[in-house]
Structure formats: C-alpha cells, structure tokens
C-alpha positions as MATLAB code, in Angstrom:
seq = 'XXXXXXXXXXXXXXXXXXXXXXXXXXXXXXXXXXXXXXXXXXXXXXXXXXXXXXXXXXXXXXXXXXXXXXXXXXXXXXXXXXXXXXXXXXXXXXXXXXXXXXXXXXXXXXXXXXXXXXXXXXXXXXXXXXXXXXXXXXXXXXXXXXXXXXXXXXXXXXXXXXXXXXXXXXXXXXXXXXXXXXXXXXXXXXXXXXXXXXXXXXXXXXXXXXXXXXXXXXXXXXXXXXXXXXXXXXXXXXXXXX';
ca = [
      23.982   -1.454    8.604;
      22.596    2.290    8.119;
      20.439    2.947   11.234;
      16.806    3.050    9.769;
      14.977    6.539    9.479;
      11.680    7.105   11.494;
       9.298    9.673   11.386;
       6.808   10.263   14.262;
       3.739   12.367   13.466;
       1.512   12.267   16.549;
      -0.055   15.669   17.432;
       0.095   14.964   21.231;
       3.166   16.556   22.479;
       4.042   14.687   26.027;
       3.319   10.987   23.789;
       5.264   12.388   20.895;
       8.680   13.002   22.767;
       8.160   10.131   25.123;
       8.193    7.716   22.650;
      10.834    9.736   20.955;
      13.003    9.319   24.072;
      12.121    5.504   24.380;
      13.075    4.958   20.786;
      16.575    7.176   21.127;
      19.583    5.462   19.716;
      18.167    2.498   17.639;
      16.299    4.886   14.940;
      16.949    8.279   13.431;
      14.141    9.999   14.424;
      12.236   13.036   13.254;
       8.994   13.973   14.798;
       6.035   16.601   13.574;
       2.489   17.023   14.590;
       1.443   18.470   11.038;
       0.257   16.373    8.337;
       1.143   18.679    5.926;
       4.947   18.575    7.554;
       5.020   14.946    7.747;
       4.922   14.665    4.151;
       8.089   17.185    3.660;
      10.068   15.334    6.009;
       8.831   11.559    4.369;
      10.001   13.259    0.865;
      13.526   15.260    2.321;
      14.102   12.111    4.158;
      13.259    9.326    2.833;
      12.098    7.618    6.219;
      11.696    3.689    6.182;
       9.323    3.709    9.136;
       6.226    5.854   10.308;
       4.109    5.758   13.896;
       1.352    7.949   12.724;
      -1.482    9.411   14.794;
      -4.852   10.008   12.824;
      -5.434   13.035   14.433;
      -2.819   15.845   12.711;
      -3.185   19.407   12.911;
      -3.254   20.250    9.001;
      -3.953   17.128    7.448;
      -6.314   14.306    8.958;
      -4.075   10.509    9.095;
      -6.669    9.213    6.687;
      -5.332   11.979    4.120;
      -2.008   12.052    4.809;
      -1.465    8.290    4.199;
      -3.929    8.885    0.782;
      -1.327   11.843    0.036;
       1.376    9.614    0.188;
       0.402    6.787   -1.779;
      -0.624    9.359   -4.432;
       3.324   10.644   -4.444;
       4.467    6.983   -4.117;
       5.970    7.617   -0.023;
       6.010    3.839    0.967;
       7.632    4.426    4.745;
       6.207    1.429    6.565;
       2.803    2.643    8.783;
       2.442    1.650   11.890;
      -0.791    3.495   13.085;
      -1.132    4.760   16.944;
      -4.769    5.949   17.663;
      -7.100    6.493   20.183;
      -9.612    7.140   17.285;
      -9.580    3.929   16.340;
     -13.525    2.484   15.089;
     -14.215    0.036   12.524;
     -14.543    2.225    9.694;
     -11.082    3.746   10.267;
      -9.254    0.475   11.148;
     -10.810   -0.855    7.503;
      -9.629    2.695    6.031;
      -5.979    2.335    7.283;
      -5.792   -1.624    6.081;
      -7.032   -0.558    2.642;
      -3.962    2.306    2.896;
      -1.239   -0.515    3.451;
      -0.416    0.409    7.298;
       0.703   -2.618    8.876;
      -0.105   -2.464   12.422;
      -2.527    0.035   13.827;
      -2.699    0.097   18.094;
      -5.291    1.656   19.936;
      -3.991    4.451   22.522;
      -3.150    4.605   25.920;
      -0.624    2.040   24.914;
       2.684    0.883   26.579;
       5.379    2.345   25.180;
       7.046   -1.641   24.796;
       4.530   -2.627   22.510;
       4.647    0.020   20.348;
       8.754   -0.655   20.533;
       8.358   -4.041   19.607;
       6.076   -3.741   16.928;
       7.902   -1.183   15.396;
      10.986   -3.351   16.070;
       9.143   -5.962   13.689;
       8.387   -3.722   10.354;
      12.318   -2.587   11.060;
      13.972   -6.364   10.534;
      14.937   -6.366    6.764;
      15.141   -9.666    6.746;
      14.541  -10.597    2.885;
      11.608  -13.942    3.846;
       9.161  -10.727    5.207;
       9.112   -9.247    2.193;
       5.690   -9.431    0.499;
       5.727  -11.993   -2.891;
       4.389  -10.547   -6.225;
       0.559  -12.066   -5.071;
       0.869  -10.323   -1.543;
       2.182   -7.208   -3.208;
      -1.052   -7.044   -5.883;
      -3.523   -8.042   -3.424;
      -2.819   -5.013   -1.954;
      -2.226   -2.848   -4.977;
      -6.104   -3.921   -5.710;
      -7.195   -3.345   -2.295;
      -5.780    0.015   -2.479;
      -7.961    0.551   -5.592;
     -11.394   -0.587   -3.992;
     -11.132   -3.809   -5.883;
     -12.452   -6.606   -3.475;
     -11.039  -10.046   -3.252;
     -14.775  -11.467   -3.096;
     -14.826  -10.531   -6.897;
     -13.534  -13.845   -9.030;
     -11.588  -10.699  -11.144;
      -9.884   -9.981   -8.098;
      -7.834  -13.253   -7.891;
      -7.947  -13.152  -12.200;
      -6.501  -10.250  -11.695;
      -3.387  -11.014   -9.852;
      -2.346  -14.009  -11.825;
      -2.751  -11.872  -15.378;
      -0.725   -9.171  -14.059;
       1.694  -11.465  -12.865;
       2.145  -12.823  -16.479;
       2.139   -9.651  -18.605;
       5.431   -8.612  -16.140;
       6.769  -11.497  -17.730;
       5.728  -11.238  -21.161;
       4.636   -7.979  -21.774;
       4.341   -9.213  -25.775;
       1.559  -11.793  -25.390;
      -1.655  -10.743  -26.849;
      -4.146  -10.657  -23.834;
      -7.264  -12.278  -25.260;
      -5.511  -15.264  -27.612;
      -2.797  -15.878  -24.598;
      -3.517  -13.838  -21.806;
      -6.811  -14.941  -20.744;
      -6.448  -18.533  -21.736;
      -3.638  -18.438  -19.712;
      -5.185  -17.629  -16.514;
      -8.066  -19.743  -17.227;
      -5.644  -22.220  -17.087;
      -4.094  -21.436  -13.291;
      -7.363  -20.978  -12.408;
      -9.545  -23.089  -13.756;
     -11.931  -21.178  -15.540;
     -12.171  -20.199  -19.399;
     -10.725  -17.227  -20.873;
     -13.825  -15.829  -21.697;
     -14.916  -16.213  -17.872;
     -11.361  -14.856  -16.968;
     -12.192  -11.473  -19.573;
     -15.838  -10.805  -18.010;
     -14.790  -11.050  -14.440;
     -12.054   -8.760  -14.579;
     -13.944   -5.797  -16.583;
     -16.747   -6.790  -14.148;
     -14.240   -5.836  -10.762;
     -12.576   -2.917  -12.335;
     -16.226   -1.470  -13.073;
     -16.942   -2.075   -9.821;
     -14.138   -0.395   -8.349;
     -14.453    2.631  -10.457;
     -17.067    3.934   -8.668;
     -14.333    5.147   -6.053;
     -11.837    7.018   -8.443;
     -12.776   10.281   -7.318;
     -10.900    9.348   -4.286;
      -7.356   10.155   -5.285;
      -5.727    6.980   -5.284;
      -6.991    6.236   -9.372;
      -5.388    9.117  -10.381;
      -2.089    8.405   -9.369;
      -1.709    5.831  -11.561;
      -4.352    7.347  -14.479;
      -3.636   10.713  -14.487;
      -6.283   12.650  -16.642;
      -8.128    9.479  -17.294;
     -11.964   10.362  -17.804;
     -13.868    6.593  -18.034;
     -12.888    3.564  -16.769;
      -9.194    1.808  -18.431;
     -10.142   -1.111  -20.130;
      -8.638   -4.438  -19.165;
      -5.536   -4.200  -21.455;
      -4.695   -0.909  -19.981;
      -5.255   -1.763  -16.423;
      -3.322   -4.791  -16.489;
      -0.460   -3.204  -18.284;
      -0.119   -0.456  -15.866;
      -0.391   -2.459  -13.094;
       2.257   -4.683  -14.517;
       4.608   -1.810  -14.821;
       4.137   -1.326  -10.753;
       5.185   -5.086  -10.279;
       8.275   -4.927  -12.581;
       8.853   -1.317  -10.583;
       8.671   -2.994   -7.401;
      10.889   -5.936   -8.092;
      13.765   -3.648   -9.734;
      13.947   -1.943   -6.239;
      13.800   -5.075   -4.383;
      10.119   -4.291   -2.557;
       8.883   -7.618   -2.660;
      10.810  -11.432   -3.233;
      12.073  -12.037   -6.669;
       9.760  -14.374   -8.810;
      10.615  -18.091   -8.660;
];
C-alpha cells in the first residue's frame, strides 16, 4: 500500500519538526507554516491527511480550510490548537475537520489520532446521509430545520433518478420516508435554504453557485447537490448505496 501523504502546517517551528520527527517513516510528510503555502503543497501533492494549526502566517486556519473547500482540497483535518474556544471549535466542525486537540498536547495522541483518519478501511467511510449532513452543514443549513433531514433524503433520490419530476414524484416521495406530505416536504426545504442564504457571502455558496445573485430554488439546489453525491460515489468518498 502507497504510504499516505501528510501535510503539517503549524507555524510553531520546535512543534512543527518534532512532530515531524515523531511521525518519520509511516507518512510522507511535508511541513509549512504559511497558509497561503499549505494550499500549493495540498494542490502539487495531493496529501490525504492534514494536522493544521489555526494560527498561519499568511492565511488564518479558519481561511485556509474555507479556501480549500472552495477548490474542492478534501485532505482529512485534524486540527492542533492552542486557540481553541467555542466559536472556533463550532467553525472547524462546520469545515469538516475531524478531530481538533487543544495544545500542549502529547505527541502520542496526536499519533494516534492521526493514525485513525489514516486506516482506509472501507466501513469508516461516511454513507450518502453522513456525507450530506455535512455537505448542508457546510452550507449553514441546520439539522434543527425539518428541510434539513427533507433535504438529505430528496437529494438522495434525484442521484438515482435524476428524471423524476420533483413536485409530482419528488416530494411525494420524501413525504413518504418521512412521513410528512409533499407539500410540507416543498415548504420546509425552500424554508432552510432561505435560511441558510443569509451566509453566502461567506465563500463556501459560491463554490458550488458561481455567479449566482438570489437564492437557487429547490430544483436547482437539489440537483446540484445531487451531482456532488454521484461525484463522491464515482471516486469512492463515501460507501456505495445499498
């Protein structure tokens, strides 16, 4: 098995090479302390696995990981911080990093961990729900919002039949799985993306609306974010559907 790449982007110098050291010989390693480096080397490389600091000369953590999900850089995050509050821990989660440890650390924990994102064993990898829950998430779209959930299941099904007209089938359709009419299934799900719009100034809309000035309606959404979950399963991101 290829030896897995790993980029380290922590701006502190003596914990940078340290860990570097600790990790030598089970990763291919490349290091930086520049956010704005640490996205060159994700897209030369291609690196599988990140330990990211949020405090980069260049380029804040916050920013970098926004960065990357904008250019579609899916190394998995593992965050290493001593600025760690509750706003940022909520800003990371949002951003798909999958651990995030508060600094000083021991070295053995941040192996292990690290040692967890690296097993590709196929069972970890997300199913198509896990995967859109956090597609949404990333969006601002909450999972207190009954569209949230309506969401998921209707994207789910357009991947599988693209051709099904949303409001006759669709809708009904998901009223169905989830109990609810299609009507209810329609007005919840323009009622979370509305919601959720509010945020698009942030970055992470445009990637996949480039240009877009008002709000996609629930057609478009759904069919966009179907084309992510048919992307995703083509490249074997998350476990094929039963």
């Amino acid at each position: 098995m290829d030896v897995q790449k790993l980029l380290i982007a922590d701006y502190n110098e003596d914990f940078r090479e340290a860990l570097k050291t600790y990790l030598a010989g089970k990763y291919q390693i490349f290091t930086c302390d520049n956010g704005r480096e640490a996205i060159e080397i994700l897209k030369r490389e291609n690196c599988q696995l990140m330990i990211l600091d949020l405090v980069l000369a260049g380029m804040d953590g916050i920013s970098l990981l926004n960065v990357m999900l904008e250019a579609g850089l899916t190394p998995k995050v593992m965050v290493v911080s001593a600025f760690l509050s509750p706003f940022s821990e909520e800003m990371v989660g949002r951003l798909r990093v999958c651990y995030a440890i508060r600094k000083p650390c021991d070295l053995d924990v941040v192996a292990a961990r690290l040692a967890e994102l690296a097993v590709p064993i196929h069972s970890l990898l997300p199913d198509s729900r896990a995967y859109l829950s956090d597609l949404l998430r990333s969006l601002h779209l909450t999972s207190k919002h009954n569209g949230f959930g309506y969401l998921v299941e209707a994207i789910r099904l357009r991947a599988r039949n693209p051709g099904d007209p949303i409001t006759k089938v669709l809708y009904p359709a998901v009223g169905e799985i989830c109990g609810c009419t299609g009507r209810q299934v329609e007005r919840s799900i323009r009622s979370a993306l509305t919601a959720a719009w509010c945020y698009q100034e942030d970055g992470i809309w445009k990637r996949y609306f480039p240009g877009l000035k008002k709000r996609p309606s629930n057609a478009a959404f759904i069919a966009r974010m179907a084309e992510e979950l048919y992307a995703a399963q083509t490249a074997g991101l998350i476990q094929p559907e039963e």
